[in-house]
BATOR-179178 format. One line per field, with one value per atom (N, C-alpha, C): residue in one letter; atom name; x, y, z; residue number from 1; chain. Coordinates in Angstrom, 3 decimals, decimal comma. Each point is the difference from the previous one (the first is absolute). Layout:
N
rest = (A	...)
atom = (CA	...)
x = (X	...)
y = (Y	...)
z = (Z	...)
nr = (NUM	...)
kette = (A	...)
***
This chain:
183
rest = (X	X	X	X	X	X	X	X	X	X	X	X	X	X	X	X	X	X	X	X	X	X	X	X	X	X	X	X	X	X	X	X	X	X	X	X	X	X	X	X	X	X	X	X	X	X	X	X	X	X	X	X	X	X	X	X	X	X	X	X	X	X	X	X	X	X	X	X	X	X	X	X	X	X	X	X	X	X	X	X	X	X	X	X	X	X	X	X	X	X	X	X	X	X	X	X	X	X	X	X	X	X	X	X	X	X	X	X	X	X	X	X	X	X	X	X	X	X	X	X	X	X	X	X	X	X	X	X	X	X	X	X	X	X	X	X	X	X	X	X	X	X	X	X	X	X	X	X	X	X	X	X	X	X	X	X	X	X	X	X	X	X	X	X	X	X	X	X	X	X	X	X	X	X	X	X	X	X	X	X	X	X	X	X	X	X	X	X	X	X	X	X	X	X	X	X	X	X	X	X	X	X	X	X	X	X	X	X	X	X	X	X	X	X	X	X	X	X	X	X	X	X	X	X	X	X	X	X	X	X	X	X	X	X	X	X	X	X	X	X	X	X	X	X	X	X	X	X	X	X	X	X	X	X	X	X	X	X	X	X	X	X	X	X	X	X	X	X	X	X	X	X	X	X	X	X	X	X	X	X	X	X	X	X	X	X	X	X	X	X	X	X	X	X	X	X	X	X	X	X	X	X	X	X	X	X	X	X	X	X	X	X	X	X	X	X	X	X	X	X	X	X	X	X	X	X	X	X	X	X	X	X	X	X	X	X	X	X	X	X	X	X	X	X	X	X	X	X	X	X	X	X	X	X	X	X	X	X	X	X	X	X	X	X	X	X	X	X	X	X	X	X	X	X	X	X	X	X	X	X	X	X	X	X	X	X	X	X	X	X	X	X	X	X	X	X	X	X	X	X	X	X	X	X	X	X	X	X	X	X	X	X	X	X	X	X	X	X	X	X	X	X	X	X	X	X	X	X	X	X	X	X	X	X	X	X	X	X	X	X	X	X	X	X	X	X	X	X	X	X	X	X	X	X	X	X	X	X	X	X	X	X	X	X	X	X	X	X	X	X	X	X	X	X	X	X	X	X	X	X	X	X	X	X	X	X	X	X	X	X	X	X	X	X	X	X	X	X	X	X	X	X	X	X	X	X	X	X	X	X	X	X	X	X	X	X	X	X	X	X	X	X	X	X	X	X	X	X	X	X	X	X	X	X	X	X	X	X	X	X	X	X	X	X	X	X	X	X	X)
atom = (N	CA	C	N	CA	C	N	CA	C	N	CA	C	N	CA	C	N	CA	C	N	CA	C	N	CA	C	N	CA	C	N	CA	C	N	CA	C	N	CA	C	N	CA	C	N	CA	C	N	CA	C	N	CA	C	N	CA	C	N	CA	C	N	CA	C	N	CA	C	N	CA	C	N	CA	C	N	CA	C	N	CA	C	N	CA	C	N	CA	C	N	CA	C	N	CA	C	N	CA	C	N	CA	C	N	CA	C	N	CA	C	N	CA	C	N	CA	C	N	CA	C	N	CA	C	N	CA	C	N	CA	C	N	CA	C	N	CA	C	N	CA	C	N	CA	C	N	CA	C	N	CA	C	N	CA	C	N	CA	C	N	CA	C	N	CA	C	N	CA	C	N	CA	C	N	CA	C	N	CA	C	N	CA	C	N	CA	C	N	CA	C	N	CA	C	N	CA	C	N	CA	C	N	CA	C	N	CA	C	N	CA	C	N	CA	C	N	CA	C	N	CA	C	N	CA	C	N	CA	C	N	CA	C	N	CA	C	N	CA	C	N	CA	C	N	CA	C	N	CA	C	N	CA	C	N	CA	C	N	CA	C	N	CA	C	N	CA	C	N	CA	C	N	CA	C	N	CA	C	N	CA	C	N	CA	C	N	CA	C	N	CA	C	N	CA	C	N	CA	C	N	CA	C	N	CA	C	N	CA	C	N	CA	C	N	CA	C	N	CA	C	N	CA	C	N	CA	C	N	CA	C	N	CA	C	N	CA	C	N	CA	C	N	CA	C	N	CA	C	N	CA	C	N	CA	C	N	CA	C	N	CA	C	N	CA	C	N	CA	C	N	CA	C	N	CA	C	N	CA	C	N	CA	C	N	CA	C	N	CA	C	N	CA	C	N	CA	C	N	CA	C	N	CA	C	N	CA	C	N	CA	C	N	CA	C	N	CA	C	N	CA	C	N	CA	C	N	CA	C	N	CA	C	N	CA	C	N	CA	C	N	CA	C	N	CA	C	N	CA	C	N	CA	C	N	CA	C	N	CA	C	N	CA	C	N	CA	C	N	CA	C	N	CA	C	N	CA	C	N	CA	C	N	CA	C	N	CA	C	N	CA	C	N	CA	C	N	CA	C	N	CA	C	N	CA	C	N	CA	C	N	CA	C	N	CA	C	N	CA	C	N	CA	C	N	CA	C	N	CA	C	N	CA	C	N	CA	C	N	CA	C	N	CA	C	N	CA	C	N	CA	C	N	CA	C	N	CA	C	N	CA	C	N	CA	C	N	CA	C	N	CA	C	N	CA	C	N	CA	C	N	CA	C	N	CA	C	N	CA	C	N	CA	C	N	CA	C	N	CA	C	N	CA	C	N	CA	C	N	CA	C	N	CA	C	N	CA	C	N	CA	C	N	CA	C	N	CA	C	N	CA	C	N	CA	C	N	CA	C)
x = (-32,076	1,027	-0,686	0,582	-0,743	1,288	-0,181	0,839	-0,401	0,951	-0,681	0,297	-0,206	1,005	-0,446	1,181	-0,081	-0,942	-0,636	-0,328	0,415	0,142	0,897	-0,808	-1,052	-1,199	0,034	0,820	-0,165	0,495	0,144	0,052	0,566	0,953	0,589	-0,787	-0,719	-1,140	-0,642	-0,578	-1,224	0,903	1,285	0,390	-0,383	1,065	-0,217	-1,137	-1,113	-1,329	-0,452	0,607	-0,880	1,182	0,962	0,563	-0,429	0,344	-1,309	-0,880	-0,908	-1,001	-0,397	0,485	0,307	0,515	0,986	0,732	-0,681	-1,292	-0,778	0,770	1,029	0,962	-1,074	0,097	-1,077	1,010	-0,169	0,872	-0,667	0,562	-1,007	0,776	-0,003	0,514	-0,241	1,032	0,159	0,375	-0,254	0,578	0,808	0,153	0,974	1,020	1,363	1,057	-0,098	-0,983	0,422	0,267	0,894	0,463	-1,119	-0,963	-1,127	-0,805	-0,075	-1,020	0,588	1,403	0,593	0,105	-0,304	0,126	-0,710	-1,488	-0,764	0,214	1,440	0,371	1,201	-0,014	0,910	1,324	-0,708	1,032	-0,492	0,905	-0,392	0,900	-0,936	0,515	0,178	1,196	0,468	0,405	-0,074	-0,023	1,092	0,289	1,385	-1,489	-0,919	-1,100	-0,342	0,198	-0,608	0,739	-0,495	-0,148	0,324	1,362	0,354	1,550	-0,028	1,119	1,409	0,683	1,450	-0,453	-0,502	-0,732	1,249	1,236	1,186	-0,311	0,601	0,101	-1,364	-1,211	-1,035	-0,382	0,926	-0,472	1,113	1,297	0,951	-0,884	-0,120	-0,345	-1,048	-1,340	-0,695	0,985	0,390	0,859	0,649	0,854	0,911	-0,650	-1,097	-0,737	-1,024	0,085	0,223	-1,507	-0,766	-1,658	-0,859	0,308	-1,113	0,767	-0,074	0,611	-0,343	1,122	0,065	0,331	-1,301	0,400	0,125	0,849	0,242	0,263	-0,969	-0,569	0,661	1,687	0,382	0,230	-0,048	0,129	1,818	0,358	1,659	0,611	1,374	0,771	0,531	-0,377	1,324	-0,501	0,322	-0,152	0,964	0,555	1,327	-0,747	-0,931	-0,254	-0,749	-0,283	-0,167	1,513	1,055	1,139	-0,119	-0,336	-0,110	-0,956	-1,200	-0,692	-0,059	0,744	-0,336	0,091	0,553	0,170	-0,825	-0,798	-0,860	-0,516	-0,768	-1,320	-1,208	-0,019	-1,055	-0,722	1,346	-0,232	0,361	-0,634	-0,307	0,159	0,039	0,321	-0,508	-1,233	-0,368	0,075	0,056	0,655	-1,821	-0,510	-1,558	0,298	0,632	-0,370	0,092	0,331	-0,416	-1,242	-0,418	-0,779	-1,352	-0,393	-1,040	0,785	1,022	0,471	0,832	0,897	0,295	-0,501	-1,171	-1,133	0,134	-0,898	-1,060	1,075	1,112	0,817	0,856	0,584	0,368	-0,843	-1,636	-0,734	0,273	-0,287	-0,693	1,611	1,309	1,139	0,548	-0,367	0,013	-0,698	-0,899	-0,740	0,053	0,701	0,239	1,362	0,689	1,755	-0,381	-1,115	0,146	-0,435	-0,986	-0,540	0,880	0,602	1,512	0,407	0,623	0,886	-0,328	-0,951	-0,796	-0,005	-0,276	-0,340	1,652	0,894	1,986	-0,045	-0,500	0,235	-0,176	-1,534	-0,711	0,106	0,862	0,579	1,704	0,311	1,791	-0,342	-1,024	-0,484	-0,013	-0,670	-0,178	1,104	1,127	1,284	0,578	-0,131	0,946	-0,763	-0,955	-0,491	0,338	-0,275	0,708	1,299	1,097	1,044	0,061	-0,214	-0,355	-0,036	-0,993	-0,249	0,688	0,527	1,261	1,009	0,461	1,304	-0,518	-1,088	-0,177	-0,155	-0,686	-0,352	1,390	1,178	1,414	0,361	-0,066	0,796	-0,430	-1,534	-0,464	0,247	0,216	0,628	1,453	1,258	1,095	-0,358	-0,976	-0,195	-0,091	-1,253	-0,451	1,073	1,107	1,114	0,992	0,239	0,631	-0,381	-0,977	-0,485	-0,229	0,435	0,202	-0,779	-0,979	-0,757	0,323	-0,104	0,643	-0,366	-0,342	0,046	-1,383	-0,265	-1,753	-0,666	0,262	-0,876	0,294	0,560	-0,336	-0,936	0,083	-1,043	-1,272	-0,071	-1,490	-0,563	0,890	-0,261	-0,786	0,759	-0,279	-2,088	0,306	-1,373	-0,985	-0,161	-0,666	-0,480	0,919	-0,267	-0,205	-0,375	-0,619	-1,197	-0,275	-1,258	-0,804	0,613	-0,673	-0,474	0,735	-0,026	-0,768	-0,403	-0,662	0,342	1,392	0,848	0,926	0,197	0,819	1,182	0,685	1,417	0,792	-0,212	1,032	0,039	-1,843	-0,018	0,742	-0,188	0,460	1,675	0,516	1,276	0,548	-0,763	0,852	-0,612	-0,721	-0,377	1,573	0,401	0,977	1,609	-0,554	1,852	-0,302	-1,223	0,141	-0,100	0,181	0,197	-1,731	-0,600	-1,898	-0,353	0,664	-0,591	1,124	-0,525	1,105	0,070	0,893	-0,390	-0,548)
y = (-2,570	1,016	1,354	0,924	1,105	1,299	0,601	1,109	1,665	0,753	0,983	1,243	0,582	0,952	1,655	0,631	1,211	1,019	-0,020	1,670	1,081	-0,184	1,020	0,847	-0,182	1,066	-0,299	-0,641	0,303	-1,459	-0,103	-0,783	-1,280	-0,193	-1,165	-0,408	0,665	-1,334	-0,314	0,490	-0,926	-1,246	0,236	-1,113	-1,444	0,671	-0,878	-0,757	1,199	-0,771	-1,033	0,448	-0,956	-0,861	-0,593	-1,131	-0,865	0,530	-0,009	-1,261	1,056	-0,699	-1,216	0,010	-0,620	-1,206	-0,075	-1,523	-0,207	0,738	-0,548	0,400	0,476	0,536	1,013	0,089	0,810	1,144	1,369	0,898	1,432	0,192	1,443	1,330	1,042	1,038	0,857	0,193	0,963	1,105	1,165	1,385	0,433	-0,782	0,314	-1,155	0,211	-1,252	-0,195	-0,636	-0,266	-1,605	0,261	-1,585	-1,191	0,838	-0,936	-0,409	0,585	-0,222	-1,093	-0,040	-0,651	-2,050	0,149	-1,086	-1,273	0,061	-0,466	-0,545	0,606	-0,377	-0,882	-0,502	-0,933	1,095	0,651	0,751	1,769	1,012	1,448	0,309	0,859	0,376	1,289	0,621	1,629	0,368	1,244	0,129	1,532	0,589	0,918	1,387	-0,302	1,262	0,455	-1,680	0,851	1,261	0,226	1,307	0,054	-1,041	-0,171	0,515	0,676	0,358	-0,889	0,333	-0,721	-1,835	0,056	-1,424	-0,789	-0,205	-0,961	-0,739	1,227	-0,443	-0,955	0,607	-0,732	-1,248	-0,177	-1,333	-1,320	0,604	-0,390	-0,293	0,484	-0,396	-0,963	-0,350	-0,505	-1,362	-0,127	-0,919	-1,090	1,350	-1,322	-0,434	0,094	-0,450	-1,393	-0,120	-1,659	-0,267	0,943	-0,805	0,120	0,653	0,525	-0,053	-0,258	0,209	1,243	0,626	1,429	0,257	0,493	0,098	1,502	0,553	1,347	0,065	1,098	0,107	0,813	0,188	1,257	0,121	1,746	-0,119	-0,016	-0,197	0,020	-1,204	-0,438	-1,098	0,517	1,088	0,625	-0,880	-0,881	-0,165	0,042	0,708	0,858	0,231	0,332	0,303	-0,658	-1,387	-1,391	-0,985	0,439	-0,654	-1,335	0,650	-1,128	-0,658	-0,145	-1,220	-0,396	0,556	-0,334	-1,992	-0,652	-1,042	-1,008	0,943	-0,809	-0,910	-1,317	-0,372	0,403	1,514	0,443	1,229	0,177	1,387	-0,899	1,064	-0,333	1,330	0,554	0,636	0,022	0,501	-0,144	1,428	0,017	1,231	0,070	1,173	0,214	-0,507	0,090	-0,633	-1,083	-1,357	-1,415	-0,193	0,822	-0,158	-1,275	0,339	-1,091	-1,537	0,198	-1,370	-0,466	0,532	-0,396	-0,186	1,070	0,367	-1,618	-0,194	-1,796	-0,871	-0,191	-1,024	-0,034	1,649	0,185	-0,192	0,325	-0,088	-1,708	-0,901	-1,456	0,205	-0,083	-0,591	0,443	1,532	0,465	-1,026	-0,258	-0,449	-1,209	-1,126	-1,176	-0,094	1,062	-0,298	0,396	1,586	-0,052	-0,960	-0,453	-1,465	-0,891	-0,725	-0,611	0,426	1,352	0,498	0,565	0,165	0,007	-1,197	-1,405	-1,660	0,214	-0,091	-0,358	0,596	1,342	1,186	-0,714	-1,069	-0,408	-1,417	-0,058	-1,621	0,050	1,345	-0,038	0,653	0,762	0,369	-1,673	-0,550	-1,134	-1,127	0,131	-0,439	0,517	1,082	0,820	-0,450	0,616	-0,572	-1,840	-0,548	-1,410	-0,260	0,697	-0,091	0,948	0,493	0,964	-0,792	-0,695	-1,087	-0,852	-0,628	-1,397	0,581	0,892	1,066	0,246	0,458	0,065	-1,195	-1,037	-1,854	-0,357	0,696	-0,949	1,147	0,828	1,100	-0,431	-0,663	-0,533	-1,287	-0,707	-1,603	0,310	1,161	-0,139	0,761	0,863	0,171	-1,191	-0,981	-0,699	-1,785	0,309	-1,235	1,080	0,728	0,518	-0,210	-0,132	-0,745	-1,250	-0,797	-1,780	-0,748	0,898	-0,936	-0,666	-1,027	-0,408	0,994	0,156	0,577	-0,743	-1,196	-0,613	0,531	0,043	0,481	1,459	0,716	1,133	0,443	-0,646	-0,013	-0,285	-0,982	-0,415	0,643	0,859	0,559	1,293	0,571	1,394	-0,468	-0,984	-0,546	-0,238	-0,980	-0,345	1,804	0,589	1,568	0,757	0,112	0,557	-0,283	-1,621	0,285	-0,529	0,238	-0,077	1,424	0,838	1,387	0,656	-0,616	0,465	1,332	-0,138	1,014	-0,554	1,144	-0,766	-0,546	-0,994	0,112	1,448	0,778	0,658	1,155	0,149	0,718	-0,662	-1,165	-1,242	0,059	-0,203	0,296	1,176	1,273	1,304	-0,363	-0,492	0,000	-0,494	-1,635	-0,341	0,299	0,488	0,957	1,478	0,694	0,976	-0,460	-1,716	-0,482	0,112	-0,070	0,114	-1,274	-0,773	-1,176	-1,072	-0,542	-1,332	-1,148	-0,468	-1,501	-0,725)
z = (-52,930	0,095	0,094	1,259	-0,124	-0,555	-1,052	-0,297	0,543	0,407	0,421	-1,090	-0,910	-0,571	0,574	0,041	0,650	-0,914	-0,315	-0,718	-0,650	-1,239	-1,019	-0,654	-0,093	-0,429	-1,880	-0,323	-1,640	-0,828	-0,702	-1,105	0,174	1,518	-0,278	1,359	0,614	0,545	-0,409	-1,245	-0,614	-0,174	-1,282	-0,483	0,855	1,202	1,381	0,174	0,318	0,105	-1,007	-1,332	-0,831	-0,080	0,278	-0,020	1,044	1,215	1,273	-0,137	-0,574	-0,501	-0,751	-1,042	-1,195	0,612	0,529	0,891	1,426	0,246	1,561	1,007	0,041	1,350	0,600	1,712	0,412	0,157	-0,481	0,216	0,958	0,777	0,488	0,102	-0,619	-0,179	0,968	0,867	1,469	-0,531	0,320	-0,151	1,030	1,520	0,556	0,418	0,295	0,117	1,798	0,667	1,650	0,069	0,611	0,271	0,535	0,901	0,712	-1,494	-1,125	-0,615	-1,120	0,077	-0,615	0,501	1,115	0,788	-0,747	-0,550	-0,801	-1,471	-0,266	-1,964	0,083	-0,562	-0,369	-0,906	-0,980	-0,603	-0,346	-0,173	-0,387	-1,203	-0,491	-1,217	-0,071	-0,154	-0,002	-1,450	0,098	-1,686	0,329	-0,995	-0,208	0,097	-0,540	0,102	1,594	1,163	1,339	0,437	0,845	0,532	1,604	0,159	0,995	0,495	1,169	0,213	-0,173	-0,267	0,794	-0,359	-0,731	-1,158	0,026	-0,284	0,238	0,991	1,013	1,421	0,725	-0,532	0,054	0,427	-1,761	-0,967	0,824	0,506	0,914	0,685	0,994	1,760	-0,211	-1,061	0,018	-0,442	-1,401	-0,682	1,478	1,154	0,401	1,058	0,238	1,117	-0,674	-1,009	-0,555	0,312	0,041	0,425	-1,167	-1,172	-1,036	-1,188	-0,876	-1,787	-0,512	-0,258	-0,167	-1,859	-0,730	-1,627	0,157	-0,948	-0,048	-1,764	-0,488	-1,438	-0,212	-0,722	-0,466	-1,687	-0,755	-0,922	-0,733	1,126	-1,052	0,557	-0,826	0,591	1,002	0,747	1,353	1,211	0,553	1,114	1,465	-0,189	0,591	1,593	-0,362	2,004	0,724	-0,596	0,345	0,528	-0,328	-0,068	1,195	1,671	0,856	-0,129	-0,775	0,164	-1,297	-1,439	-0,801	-0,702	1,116	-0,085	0,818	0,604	1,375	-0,775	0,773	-0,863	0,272	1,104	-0,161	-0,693	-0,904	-0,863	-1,308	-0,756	-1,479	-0,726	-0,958	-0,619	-1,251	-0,509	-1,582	-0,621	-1,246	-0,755	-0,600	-0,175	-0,294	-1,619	-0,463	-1,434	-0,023	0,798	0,306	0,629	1,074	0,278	-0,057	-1,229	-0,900	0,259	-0,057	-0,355	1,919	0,574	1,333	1,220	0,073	1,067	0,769	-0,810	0,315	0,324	-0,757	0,123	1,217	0,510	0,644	1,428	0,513	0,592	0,542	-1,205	0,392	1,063	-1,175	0,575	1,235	0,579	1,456	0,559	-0,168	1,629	0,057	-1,440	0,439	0,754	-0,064	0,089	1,453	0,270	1,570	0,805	-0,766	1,315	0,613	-1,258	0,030	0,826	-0,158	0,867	1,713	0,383	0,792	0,732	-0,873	0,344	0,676	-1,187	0,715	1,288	-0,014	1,378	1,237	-0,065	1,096	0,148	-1,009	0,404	0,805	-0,640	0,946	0,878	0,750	1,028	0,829	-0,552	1,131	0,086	-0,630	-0,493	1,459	-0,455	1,135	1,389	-0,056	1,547	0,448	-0,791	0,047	0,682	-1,015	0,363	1,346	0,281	1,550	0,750	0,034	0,827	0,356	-0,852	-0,378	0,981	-0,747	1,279	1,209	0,213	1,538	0,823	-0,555	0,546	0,375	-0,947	0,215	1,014	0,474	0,538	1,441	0,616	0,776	0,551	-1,538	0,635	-0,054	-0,284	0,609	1,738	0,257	1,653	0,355	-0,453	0,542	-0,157	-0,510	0,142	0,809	0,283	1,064	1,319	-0,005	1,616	0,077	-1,108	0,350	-0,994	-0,560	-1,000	-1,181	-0,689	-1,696	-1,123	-1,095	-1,261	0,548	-0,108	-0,682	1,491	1,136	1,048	-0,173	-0,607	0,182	-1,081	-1,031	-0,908	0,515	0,860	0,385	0,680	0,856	1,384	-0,808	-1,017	-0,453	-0,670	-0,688	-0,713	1,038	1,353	0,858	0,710	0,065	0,829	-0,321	-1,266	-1,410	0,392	-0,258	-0,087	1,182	1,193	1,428	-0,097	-0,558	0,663	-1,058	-1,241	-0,987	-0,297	-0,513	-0,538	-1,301	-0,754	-0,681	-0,011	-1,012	0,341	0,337	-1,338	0,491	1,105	0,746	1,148	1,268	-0,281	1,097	-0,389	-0,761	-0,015	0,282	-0,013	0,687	1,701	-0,132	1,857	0,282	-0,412	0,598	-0,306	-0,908	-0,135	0,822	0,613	0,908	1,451	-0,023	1,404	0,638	-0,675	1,064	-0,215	-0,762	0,620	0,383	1,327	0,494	-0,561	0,200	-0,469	1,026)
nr = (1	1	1	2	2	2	3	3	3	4	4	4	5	5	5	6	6	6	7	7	7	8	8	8	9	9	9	10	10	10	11	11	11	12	12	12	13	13	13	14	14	14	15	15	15	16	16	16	17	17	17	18	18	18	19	19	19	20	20	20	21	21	21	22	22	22	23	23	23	24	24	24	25	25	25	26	26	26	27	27	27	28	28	28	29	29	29	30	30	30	31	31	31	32	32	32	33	33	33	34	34	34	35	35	35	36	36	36	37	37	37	38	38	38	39	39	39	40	40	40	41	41	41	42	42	42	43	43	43	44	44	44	45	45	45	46	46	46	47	47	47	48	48	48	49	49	49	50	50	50	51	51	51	52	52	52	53	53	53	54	54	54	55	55	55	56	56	56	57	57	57	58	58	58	59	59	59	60	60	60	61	61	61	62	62	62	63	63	63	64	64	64	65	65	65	66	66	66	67	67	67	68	68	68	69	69	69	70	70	70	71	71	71	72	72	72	73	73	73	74	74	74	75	75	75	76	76	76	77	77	77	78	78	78	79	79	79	80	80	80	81	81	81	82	82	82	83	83	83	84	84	84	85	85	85	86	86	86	87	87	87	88	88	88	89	89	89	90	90	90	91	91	91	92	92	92	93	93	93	94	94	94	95	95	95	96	96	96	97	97	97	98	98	98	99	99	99	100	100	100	101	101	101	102	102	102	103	103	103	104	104	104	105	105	105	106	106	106	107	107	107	108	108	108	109	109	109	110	110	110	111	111	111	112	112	112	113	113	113	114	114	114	115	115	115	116	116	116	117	117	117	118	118	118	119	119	119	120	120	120	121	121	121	122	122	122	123	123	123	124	124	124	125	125	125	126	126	126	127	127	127	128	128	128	129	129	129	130	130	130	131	131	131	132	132	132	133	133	133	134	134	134	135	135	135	136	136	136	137	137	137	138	138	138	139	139	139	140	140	140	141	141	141	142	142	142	143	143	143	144	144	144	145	145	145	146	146	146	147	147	147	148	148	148	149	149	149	150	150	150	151	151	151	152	152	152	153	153	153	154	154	154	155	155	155	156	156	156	157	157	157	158	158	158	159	159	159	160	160	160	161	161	161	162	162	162	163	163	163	164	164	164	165	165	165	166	166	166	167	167	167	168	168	168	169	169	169	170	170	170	171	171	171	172	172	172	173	173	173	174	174	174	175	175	175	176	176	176	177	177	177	178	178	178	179	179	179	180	180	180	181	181	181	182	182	182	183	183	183)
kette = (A	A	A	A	A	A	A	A	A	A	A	A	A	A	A	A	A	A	A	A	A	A	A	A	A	A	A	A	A	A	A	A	A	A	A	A	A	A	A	A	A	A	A	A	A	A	A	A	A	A	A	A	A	A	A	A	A	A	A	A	A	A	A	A	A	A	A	A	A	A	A	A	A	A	A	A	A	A	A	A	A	A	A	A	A	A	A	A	A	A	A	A	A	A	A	A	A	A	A	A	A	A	A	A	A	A	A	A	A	A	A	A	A	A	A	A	A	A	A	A	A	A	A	A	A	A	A	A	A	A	A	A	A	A	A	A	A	A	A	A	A	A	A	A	A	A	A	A	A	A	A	A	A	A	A	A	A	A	A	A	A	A	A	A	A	A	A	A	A	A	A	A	A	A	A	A	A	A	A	A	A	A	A	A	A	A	A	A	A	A	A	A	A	A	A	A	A	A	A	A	A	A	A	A	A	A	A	A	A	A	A	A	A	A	A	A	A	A	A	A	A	A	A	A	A	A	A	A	A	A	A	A	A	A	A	A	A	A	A	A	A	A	A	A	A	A	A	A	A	A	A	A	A	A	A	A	A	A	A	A	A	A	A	A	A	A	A	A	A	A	A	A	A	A	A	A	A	A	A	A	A	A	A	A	A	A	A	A	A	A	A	A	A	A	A	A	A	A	A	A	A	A	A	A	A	A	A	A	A	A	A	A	A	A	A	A	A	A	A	A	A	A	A	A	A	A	A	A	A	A	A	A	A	A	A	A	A	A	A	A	A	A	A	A	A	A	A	A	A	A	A	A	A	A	A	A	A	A	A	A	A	A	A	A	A	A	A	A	A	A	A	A	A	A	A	A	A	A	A	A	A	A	A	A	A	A	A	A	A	A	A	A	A	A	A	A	A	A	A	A	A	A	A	A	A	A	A	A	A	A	A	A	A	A	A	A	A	A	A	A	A	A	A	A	A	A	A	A	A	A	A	A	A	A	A	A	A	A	A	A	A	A	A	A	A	A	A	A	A	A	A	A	A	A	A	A	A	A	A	A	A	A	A	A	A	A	A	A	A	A	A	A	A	A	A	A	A	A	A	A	A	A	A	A	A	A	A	A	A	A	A	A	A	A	A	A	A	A	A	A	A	A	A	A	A	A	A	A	A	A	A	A	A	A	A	A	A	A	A	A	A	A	A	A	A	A	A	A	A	A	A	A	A	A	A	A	A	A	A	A	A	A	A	A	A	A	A	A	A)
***
């Protein structure tokens, strides 16, 4: 796990560091917030001390773009200008006097829940493309029983011309529902 935490100049990055430390997490302390440099961490850690503009809005745009685990270190229960992501699972929220005790726990349990969630993402990704397919194969064998063929020869026809043409089904099925290929 790589953590990135932003740079506060005083007291609650050490903490950081030495929890950091202490649990083997590799952590590297940036002094500036660019998105390219962010690409590399798994998770960032913002604290109520940076020294960043318009820091909500920030912590938003990064949050709903769902690629990084976003901790944000504040000292009061207000979390009022978090309201839209305060439910994400990619924001977190620790109050600095837990600190010692949520940091770590919160860390392991981000990046197992994002993998997970990441794994579901790229499995209904290929769900969907599946079913894509399925709908387009049938959208081809009703062209292709409109010009005389059965349900099982139009099935075969679509499979055999697939892979004469070393294409896939479902490139081979928009060929013949855009009429480019004859029977």
């Amino acid at each position: 796990m790589r953590v990135a935490v932003i740079k506060s100049n005083g007291y609650i990055d050490k903490k950081i560091e030495r929890i950091l430390m202490f649990n083997e997490i590799n952590g590297d302390f940036i002094s500036k917030f660019t998105r390219n440099s962010l690409k590399m961490y798994d998770t960032v850690i913002f604290t109520y001390k940076n020294n960043i503009p318009n820091l909500p809005k920030v912590l938003e745009s990064v949050v709903l773009e769902q690629k990084i685990f976003v901790v944000y270190v504040n000292n009061t229960l207000s979390t009022g200008q978090f309201y839209n992501v305060l439910n994400n699972l990619y924001f977190s929220v620790i109050s600095e006097q837990n600190l010692d005790i949520e940091l770590l726990s919160i860390l392991n349990n981000s990046l197992k829940y994002i993998k997970e969630i990441n794994y579901y993402k790229a499995e209904n990704e290929l769900l969907k493309d599946k079913l894509d397919t399925s709908k387009l194969v049938n959208k081809a064998k009703i062209v292709l029983i409109s010009k005389g063929l059965s349900e099982a020869d139009a099935h075969k026809f679509i499979q055999r011309t697939a892979m004469d043409l070393r294409f896939s089904k479902k490139q081979t099925a928009n060929l013949i529902i855009d009429n480019k290929i004859d029977i």
